[in-house]
ZAPALO-89296 format. One record per residue (C-alpha): residue number from 1; residue in one letter; x, y, z. Coordinates in steps of 0.001 Angstrom, whole numbers, plus 500000, padded with zeros to 6 digits. Layout:
<rs>
<NUM a <X Y Z>>
...
</rs>
This chain:
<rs>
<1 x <737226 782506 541965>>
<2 x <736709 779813 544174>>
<3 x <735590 779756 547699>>
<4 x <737401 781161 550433>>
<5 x <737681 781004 554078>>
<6 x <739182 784377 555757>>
<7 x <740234 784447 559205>>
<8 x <740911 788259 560365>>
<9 x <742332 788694 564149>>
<10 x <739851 791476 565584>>
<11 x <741343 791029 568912>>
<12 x <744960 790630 570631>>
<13 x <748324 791264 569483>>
<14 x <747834 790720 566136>>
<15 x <744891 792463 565778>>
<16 x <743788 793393 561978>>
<17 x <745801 790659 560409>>
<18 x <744168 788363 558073>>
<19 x <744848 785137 556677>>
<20 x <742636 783407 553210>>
<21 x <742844 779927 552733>>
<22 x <741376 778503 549394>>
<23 x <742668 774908 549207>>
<24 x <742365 772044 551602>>
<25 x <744634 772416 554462>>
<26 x <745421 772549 558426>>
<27 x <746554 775217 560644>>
<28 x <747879 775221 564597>>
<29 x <747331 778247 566692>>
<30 x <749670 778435 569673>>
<31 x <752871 779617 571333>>
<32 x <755297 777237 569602>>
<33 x <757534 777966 566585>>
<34 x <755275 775683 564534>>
<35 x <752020 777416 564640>>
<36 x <750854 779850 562246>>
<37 x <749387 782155 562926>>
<38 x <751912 782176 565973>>
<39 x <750688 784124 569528>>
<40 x <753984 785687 571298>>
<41 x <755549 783472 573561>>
<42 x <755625 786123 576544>>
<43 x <753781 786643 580414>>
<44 x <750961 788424 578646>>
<45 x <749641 785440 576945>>
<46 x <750676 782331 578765>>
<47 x <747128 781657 578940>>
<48 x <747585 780314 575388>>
<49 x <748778 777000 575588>>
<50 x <751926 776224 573007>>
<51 x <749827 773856 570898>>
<52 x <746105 775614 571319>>
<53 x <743740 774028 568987>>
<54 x <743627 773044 565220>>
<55 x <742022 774368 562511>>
<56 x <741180 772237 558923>>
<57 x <740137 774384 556150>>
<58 x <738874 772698 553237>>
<59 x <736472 775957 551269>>
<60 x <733664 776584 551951>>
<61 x <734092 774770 555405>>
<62 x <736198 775158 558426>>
<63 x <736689 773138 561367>>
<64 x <738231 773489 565454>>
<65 x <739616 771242 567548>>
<66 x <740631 772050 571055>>
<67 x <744188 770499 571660>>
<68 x <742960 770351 576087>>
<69 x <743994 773933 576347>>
<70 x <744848 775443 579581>>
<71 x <741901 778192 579651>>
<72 x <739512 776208 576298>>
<73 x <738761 777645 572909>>
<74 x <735518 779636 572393>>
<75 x <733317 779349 569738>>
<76 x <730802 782796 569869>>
<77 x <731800 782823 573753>>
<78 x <731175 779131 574330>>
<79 x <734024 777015 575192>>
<80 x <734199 773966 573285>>
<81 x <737313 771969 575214>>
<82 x <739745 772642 577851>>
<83 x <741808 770609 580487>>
<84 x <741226 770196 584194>>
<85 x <743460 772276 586525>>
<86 x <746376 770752 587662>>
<87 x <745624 768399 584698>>
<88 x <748899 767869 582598>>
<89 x <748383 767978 578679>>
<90 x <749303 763934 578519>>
<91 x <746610 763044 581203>>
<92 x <743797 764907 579026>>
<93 x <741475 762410 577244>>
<94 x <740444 763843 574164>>
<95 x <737963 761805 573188>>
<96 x <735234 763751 574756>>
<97 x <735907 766849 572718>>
<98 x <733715 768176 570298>>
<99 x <734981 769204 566705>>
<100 x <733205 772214 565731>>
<101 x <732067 773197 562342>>
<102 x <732265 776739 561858>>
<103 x <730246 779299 560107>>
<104 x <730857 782224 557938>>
<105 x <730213 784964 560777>>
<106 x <731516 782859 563730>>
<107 x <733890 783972 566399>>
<108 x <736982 782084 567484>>
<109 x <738681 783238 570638>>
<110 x <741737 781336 572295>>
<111 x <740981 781828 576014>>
<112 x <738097 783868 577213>>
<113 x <738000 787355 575253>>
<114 x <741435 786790 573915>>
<115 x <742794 786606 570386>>
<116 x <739654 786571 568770>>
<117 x <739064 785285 565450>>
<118 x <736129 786368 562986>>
<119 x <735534 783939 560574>>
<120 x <734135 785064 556960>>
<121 x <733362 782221 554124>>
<122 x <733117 783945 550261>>
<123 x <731289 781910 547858>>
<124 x <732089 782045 544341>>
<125 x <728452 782872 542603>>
<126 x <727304 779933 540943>>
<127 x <724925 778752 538501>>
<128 x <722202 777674 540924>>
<129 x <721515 774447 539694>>
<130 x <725011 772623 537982>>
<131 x <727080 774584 540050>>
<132 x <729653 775528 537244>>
<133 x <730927 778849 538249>>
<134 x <730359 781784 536452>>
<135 x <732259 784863 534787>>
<136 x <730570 788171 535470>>
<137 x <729314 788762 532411>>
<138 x <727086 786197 532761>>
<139 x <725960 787198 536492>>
<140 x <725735 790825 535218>>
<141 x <723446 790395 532457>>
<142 x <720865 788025 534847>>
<143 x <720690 790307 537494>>
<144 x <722444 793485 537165>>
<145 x <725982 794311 539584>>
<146 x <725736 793994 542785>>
<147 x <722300 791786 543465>>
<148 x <722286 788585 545316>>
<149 x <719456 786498 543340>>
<150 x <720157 782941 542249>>
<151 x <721427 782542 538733>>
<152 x <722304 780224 536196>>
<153 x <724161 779452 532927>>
<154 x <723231 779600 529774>>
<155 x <722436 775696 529389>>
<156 x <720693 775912 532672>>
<157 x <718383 778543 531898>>
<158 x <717705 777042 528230>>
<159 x <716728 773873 530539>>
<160 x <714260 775834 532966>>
<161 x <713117 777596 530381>>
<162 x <711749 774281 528451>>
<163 x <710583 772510 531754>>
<164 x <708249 776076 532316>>
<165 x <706596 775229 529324>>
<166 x <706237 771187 530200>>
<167 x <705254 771471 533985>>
<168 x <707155 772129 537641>>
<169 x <710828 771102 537334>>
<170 x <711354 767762 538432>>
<171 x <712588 766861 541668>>
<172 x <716022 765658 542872>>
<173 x <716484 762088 542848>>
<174 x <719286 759874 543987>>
<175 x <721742 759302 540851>>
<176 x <722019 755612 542224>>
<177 x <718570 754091 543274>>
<178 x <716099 756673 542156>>
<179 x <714980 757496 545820>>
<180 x <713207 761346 546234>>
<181 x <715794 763546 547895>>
<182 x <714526 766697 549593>>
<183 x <715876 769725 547978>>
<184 x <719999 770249 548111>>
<185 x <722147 773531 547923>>
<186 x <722988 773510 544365>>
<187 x <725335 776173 544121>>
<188 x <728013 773189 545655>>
<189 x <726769 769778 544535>>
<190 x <725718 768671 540686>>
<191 x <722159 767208 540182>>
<192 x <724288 763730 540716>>
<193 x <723499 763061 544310>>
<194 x <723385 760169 545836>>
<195 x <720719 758934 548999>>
<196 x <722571 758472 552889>>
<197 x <721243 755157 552499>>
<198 x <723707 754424 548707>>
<199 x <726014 756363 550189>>
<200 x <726848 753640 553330>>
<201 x <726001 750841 550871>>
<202 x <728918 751032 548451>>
<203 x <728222 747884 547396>>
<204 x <724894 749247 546007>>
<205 x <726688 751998 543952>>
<206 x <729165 749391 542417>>
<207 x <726625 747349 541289>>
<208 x <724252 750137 539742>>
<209 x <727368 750902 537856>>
<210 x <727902 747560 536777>>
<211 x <724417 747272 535711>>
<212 x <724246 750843 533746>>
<213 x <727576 749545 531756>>
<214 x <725798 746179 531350>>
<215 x <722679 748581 529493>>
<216 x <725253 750544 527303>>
<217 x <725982 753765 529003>>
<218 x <728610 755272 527194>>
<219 x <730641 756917 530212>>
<220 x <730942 753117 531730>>
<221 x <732603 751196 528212>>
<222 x <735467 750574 530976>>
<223 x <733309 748377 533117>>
<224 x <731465 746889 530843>>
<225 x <730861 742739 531416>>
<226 x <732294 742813 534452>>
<227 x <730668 741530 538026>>
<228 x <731217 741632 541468>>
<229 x <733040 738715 543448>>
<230 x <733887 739684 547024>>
<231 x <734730 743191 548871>>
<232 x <738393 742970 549048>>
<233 x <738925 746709 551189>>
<234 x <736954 749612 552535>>
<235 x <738334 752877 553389>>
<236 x <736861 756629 554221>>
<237 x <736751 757110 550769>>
<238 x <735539 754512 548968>>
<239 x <735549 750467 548639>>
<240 x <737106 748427 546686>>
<241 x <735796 744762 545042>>
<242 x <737254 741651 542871>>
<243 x <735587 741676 539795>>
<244 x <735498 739495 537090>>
<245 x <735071 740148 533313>>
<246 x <732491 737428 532321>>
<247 x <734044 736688 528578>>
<248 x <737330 736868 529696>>
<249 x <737598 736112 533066>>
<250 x <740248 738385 533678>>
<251 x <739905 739922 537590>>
<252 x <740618 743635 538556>>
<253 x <739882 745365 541435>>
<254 x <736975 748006 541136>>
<255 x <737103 750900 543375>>
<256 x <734384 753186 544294>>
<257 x <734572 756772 545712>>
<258 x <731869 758937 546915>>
<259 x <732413 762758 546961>>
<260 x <732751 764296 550310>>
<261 x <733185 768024 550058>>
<262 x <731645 769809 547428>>
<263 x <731207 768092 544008>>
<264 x <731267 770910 541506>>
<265 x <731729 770368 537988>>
<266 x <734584 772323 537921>>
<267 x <735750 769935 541146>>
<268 x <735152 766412 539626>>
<269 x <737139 767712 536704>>
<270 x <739801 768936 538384>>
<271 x <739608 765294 539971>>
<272 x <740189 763680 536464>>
<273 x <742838 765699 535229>>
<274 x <744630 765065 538051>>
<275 x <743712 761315 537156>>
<276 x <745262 761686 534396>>
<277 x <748636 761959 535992>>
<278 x <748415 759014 537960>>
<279 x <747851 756492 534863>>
<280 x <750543 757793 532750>>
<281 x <753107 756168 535811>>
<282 x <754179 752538 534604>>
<283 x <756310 750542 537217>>
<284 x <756385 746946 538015>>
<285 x <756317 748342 541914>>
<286 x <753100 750617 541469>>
<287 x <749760 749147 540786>>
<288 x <748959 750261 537264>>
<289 x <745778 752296 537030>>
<290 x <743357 751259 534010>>
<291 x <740372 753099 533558>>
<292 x <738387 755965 535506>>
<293 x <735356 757599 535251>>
<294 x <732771 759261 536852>>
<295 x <728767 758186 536446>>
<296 x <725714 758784 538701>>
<297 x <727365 760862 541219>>
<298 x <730118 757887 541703>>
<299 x <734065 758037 540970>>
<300 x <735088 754460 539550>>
<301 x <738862 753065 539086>>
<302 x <739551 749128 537437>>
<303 x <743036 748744 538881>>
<304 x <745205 745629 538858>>
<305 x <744222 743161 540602>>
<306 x <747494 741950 543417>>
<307 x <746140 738423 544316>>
<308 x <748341 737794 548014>>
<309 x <746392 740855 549783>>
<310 x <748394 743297 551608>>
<311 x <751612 743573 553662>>
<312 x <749250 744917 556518>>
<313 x <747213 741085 555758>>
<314 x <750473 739661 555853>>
<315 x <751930 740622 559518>>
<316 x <748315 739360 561153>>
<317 x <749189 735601 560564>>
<318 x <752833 736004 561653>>
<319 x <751980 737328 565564>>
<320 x <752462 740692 564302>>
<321 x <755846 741046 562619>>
<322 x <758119 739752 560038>>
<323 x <761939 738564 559861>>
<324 x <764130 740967 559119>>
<325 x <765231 739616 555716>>
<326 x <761787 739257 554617>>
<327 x <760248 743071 555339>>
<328 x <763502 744941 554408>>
<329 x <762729 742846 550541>>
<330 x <759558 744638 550765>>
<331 x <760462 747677 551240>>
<332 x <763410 747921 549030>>
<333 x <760710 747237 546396>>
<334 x <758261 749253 547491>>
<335 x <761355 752625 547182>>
<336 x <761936 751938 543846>>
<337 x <758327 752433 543156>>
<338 x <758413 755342 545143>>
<339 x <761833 756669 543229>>
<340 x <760096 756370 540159>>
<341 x <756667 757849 541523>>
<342 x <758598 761072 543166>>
<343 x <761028 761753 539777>>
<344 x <758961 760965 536859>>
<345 x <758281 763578 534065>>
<346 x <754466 763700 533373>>
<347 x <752504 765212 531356>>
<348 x <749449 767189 533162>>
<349 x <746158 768684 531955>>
<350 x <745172 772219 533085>>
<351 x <741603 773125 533074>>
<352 x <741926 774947 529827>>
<353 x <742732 771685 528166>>
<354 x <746697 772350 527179>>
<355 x <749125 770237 528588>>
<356 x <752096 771223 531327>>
<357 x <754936 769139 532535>>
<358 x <755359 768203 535919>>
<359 x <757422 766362 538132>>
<360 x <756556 763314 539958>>
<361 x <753534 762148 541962>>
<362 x <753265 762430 545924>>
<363 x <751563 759268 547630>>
<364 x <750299 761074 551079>>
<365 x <749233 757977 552385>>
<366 x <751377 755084 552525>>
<367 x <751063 752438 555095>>
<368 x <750859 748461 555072>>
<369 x <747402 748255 553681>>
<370 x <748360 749871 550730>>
<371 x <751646 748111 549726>>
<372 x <749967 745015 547573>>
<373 x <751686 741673 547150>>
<374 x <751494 739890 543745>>
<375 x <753215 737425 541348>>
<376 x <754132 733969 543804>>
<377 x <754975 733342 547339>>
<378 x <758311 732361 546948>>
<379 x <758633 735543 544311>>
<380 x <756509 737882 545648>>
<381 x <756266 741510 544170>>
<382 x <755403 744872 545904>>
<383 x <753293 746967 544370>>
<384 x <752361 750434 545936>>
<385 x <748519 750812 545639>>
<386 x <746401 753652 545078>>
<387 x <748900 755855 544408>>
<388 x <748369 759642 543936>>
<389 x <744010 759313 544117>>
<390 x <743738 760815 547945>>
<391 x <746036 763227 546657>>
<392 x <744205 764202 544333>>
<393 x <740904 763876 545477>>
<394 x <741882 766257 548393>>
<395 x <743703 768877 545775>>
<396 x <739842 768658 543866>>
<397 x <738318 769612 547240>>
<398 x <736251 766577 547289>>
<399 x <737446 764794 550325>>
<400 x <735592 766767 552813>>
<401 x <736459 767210 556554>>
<402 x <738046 764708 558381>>
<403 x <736786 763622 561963>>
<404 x <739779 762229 564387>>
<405 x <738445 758968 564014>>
<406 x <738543 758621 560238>>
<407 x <742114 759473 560005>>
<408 x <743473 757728 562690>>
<409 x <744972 754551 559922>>
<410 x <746954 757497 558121>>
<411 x <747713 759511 561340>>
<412 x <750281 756781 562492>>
<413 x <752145 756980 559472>>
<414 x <752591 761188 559310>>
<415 x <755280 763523 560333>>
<416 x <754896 766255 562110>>
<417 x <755564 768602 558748>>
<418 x <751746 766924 557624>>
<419 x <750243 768158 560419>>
<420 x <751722 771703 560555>>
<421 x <750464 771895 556635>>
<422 x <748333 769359 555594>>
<423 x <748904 770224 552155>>
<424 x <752435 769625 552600>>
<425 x <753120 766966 550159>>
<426 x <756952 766775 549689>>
<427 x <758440 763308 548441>>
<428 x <759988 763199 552234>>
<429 x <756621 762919 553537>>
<430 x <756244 759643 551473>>
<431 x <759738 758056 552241>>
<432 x <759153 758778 556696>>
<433 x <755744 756668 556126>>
<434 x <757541 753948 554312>>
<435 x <759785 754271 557403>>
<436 x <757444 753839 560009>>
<437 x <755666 750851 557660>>
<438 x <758988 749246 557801>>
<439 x <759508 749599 561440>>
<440 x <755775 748117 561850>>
<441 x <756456 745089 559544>>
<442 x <759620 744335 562111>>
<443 x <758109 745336 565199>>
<444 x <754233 745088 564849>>
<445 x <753461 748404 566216>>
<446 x <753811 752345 565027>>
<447 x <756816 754499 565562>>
<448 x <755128 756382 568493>>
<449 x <752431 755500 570942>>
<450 x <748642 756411 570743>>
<451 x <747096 755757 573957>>
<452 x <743433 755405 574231>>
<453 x <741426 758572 574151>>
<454 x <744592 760933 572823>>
<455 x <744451 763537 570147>>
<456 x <746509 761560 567546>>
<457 x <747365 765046 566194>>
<458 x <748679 766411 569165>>
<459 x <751138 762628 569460>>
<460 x <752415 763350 566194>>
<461 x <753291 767008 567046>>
<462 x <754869 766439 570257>>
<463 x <756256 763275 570726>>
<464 x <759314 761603 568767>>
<465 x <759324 758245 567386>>
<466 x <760391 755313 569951>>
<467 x <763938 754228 569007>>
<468 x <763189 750728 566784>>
<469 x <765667 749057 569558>>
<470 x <763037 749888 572087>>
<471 x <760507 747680 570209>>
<472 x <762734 744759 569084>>
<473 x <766050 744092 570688>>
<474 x <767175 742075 568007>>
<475 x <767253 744689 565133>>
<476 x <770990 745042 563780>>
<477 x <772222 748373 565581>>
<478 x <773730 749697 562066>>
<479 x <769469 748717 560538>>
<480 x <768474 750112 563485>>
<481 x <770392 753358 563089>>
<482 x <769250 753827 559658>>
<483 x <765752 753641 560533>>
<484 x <765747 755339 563423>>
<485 x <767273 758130 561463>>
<486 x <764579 757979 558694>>
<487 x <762177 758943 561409>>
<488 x <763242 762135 562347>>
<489 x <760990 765054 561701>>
<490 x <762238 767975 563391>>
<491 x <763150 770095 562262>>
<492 x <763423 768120 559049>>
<493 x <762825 764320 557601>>
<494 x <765812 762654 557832>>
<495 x <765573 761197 554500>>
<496 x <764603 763209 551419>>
<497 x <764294 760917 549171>>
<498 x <763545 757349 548422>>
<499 x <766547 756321 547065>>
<500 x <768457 758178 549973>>
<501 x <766914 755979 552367>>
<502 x <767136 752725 550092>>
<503 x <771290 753405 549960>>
<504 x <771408 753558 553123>>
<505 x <769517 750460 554369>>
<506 x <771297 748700 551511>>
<507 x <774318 749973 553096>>
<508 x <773278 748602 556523>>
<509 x <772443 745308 555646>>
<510 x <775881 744374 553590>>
</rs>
């Protein structure tokens, strides 16, 4: 079982109704038709605001953001964000409030005393110090039903066991640099932690995995003779770096990933199955995966190596857009990549180690930066990077919480339908982004406008994308319609597939 985050309503209208969330995800609580749970839209509680606050749930952890309510959200009777009066819900600035962590116990209330939330977090029991989750057998025979001691698996207690007999059990040390690490909550993380001070030094962690390959480790064969040129991209999850085999001189980019949430055995696993997926796709418009692995508390990918940077490198030199002719070759590209991502058969493995078929690969984060240019200038290919790892690494539960800042790059490029759900992760979701990455390669801004110090959430949610004529004058009015069409999100995605929206710019530029 894993963990679980239950929200019951112990006060309001919908008092005793509960809601369990187990997987990474978002929910809005409001008045409007797109919030779930949704508050009656009636005199008796128009001191709900339509869109009230947000909630991320990624188990064990849950997070609230006020949206500048009319009358705040309250967190255990303290209100954590609100708008002036008089203030409209466009003049708010949002940067000054807090997100809130909550914890299992915790009390949510929209509006003083009403529609309260009680928050209650179930942990799976786990062995106390791998973290691998146990049957209850196992739990049963350690401490009896119903007892809340620590316990452990049968490889863990053979370990304690032998280290009673050779002196105290050692202490936790960084997986990367060795460093002392005061004591962590092992019932969520491995024994493979890594310092604060590796963990912003990527660099560091790349290069202690070069040098473990270099000494033989077996789970780094991949990486072996290989060394670090130049960072060549940084993200929230990871960096990536040029690297160069030393015998062959062959170049690849090497990314590194760091864990967020909680990096259970049972989590990076999950993580490498789902790896699994993304290698088997083959397409000259998708960066081919090579090898993957995990090693002292580290996630490593060798990837193909696209030597002309980025389309989002690739507008700064031009004043911030491209011709027309040039960006719609891109993109056409970049769909059939996306075609083939979205309808390939795959085979996927499940955690008992048989195989199940599935159907296509959802991106969930496309955007300039990650549509790579190689082969030559004058016949340049598009290759769609890093496709299907932040999916994955957020279906694994290892990409943590976000914080508004951190997912502002991605924000620009969402529908609405990501932010209702975050987990929502139809092929449509993929095809608007390569919209609004088009529109930004031939206008050199995003489809709607984030003014300093808004909730980006709240942008995507309520206001519609700015027609592309708006923006650039010169755009062909039957281009124009296509994309402007593309960008619709409510109540659907205009486009619902890649090749849907391919036909039809092909159609618009003949």
């Amino acid at each position: 079982m894993p963990a679980k985050v239950i929200l019951t309503i112990t006060r309001g209208p919908l008092s005793g109704q509960t809601f369990s969330f187990e997987e990474h995800t978002t929910r809005l609580l409001g008045r409007d038709t797109d919030c779930d749970p949704r508050l009656p839209d009636d005199q008796d509680h128009r001191t709900i605001s339509r869109h009230h606050c947000l909630l991320e749930i990624n188990p064990p952890a849950i997070r609230v953001r006020d949206f500048g309510s009319r009358n705040g959200t309250f967190v255990n009777g303290t209100k954590i964000g609100s708008r002036q009066p008089n203030q409209r819900p466009e003049e708010v600035d949002h940067s000054s409030f807090p997100e809130v962590d909550l914890q299992d116990g915790d009390t949510l209330a929209l509006a003083p005393d009403h529609t309260v939330f009680q928050v209650q977090i179930a942990f799976p029991r786990c062995c106390a110090d791998c973290g691998r989750e146990l049957d209850e057998a196992e739990i049963t025979t350690q401490v009896g039903n119903g007892a809340s001691g620590e316990v452990w698996c049968a490889t863990c207690r053979e370990i304690r066991e032998q280290q009673k007999q050779q002196g105290p059990l050692k202490p936790w040390r960084c997986a990367s640099c060795g460093e002392t690490l005061p004591p962590v909550t092992s019932a969520h993380q491995t024994r493979e932690v890594v310092c604060a001070a590796c963990r912003a030094n990527p660099q560091r962690l790349a290069q202690h995995l070069l040098a473990q390959a270099a000494q033989g480790q077996e789970s780094l064969c991949d990486i072996q003779g290989y060394t670090l040129l130049r960072e060549i991209g940084r993200g929230g999850m990871g960096a990536v770096y040029l690297a160069r085999h030393e015998d062959t001189g062959e170049q690849v980019a090497l990314k590194v990933m760091l864990p967020k949430g909680k990096a259970t055995e049972q989590a990076i696993a999950a993580f490498l199955r789902e790896i699994e997926v993304t290698y088997a796709l083959q397409h000259r418009n998708l960066v081919k995966l090579r090898a993957w692995g995990y090693a002292a508390g580290v996630f490593f990918f060798t990837l193909d190596y696209c030597t002309s940077g980025s389309l989002h490198d690739r507008l700064r030199p031009r004043g911030g857009s491209l011709p027309i002719d040039e960006a719609y070759g891109y993109i056409l590209q970049a769909l059939d990549g996306l075609h083939y991502a979205h309808t390939a058969s795959l085979q996927a493995r499940q955690a008992d180690g048989t195989m199940r078929l599935v159907t296509g690969v959802v991106h969930r984060d496309i955007k300039p930066a990650n549509l790579l240019l190689a082969g030559s200038d004058h016949v340049p290919v598009v290759k769609v990077g890093d496709f299907g790892i932040a999916k994955a690494f957020e279906l694994a539960g290892l990409s943590g919480m976000t914080r508004t800042g951190d997912i502002f790059g991605t924000v620009r490029y969402m529908p609405q339908q990501s932010v209702i759900d975050f987990k929502y992760a139809r092929p449509a979701v993929d095809v608007w982004a390569m919209a609004a990455t088009l529109y930004e390669l031939l206008t050199g801004t995003v489809p709607r406008d984030f003014p300093p110090g808004c909730e980006p959430f709240l942008v995507v949610l309520r206001q519609k994308a700015v027609p592309i004529c708006q923006r650039n004058p010169k755009i062909p009015p039957r281009l124009a319609e296509v994309i402007d069409h593309a960008l619709h999100d409510r109540p659907a995605i205009g486009y619902q597939t890649a090749m849907e929206f391919k036909r039809a710019l092909e159609g618009a530029m003949s």
